[in-house]
N, C-alpha and C positions, 0 to 999 in steps of 0.2 A: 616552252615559250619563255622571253626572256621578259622580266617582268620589271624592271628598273629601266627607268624611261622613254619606258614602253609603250606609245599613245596610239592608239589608231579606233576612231571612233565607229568605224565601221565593223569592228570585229562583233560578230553576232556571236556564237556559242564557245565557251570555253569549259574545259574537260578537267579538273581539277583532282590530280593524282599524286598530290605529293601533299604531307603535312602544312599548312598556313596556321599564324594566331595574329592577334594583334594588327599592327596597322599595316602589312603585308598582305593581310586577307582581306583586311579593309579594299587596300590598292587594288587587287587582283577583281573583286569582283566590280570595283566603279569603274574599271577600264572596260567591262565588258556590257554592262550597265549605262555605258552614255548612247544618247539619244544622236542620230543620224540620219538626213533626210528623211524617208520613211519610218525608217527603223525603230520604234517605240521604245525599244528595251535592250536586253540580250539573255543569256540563257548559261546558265551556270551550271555543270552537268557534276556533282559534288561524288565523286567515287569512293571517298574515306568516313565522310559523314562529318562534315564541318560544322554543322549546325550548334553544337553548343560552344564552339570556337567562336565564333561569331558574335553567338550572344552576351559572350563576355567581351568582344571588341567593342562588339554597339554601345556595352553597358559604360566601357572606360570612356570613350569618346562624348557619349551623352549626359555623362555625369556636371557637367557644365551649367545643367539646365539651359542652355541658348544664348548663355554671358558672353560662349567665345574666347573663357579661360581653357587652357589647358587642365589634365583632373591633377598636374600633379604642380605647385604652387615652385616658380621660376628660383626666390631664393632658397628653398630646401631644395633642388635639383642642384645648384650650385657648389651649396654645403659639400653636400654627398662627393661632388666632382673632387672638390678642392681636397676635400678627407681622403681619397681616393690619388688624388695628385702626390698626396704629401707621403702616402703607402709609397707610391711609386721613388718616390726621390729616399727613401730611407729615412722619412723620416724630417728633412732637412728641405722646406718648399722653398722654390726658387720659383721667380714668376719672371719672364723677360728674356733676352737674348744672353 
């Protein structure tokens, strides 16, 4: 199943046979998880044992407390990029065309 842009709220049970962590396993099980005329739910059938995968998604995502920050703070992501940019160029950052 292709799981990138993948919406179909009707999908009831999904068979989960390949490794997920993070916000991929997040996706994977709220696509199967949305509610549909009757449909109350859906049903995740976890063949590798995701469950502590999981727990550590829920835990980065929720770490927020409910503010609706991201857990990881916008200017140190930045940093990181820019320090990462400047790895990339030798050294020498160029920003523009």
């Amino acid at each position: 199943m292709w799981l990138t842009g993948f919406d179909v709220p009707s999908l009831h049970t999904m068979y989960v046979d390949k490794p997920m962590r993070g916000h991929g396993l997040m996706q994977a099980i709220a696509r199967v998880n949305r509610v549909f005329k009757d449909k109350p739910g859906g049903l995740v059938v976890d063949y590798l044992g995701l469950a502590d995968e999981l727990k550590k998604a829920l835990a980065t995502y929720t770490e927020s407390g409910g503010t609706g920050k991201t857990a990881i703070d916008q200017a140190e992501a930045v940093a990181v990029m820019l320090e990462k940019y400047e790895v990339c160029c030798g050294g020498v950052p160029h920003i523009g065309p």
